[in-house]
N, C-alpha and C positions, 0 to 999 in steps of 0.2 A: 776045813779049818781045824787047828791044834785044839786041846782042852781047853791052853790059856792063850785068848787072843789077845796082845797089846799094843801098844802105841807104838810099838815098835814095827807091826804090819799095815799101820795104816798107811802109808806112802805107794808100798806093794798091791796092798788093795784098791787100792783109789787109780794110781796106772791101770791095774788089771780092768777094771770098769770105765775107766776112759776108751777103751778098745773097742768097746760094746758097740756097733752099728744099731740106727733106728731101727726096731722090725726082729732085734736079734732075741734071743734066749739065751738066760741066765742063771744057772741053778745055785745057790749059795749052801752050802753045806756044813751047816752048826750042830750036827745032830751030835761030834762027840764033843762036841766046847762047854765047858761048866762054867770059863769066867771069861767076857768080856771086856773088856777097857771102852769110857764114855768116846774116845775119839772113833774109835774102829763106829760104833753103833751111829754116831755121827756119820761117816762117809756110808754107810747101809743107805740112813737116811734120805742122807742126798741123791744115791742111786736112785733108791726108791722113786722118788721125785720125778728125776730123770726118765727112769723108764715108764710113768705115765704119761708122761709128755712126749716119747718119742715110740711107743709102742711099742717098749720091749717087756718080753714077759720073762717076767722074774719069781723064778722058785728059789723059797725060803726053808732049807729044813733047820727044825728047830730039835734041840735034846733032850729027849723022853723023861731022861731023868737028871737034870740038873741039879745041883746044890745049891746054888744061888737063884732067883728070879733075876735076871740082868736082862729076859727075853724083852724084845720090843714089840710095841702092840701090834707089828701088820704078821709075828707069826701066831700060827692057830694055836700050839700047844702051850701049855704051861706049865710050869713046875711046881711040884707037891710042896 
């Protein structure tokens, strides 16, 4: 993902994860994003969801050094 993710990825993202077969793996890659948009963190969300209920394992990396906190609670790291 870019630095700034916005509303404007979210249609892309959401196709992209409708692809996803039960059983599949999915690594999502925020480590260089500093700002989110609530819709994008929305469809995470709903992955999220998803792949509990269909077995798929989803890797979350989160950005070591953010500026903002926009991180959602299921990534480990947090920003200073």
């Amino acid at each position: 993902m870019s630095e700034d993710v916005t509303f404007l990825h979210k249609a892309g993202l959401r196709q992209a994860l409708s692809w996803v077969k039960p059983g599949g793996h999915v690594i999502l890659d925020a480590s260089r994003t500093l700002r989110m948009d609530v819709d994008v963190r929305d469809v995470i969300d709903d992955f999220e969801n998803r792949a509990i209920e269909e077995y798929i394992t989803l890797e979350l990396l989160s950005p070591d050094d953010a500026k903002e906190t926009w991180i959602p609670s299921f990534f480990h790291k947090k920003a200073s």
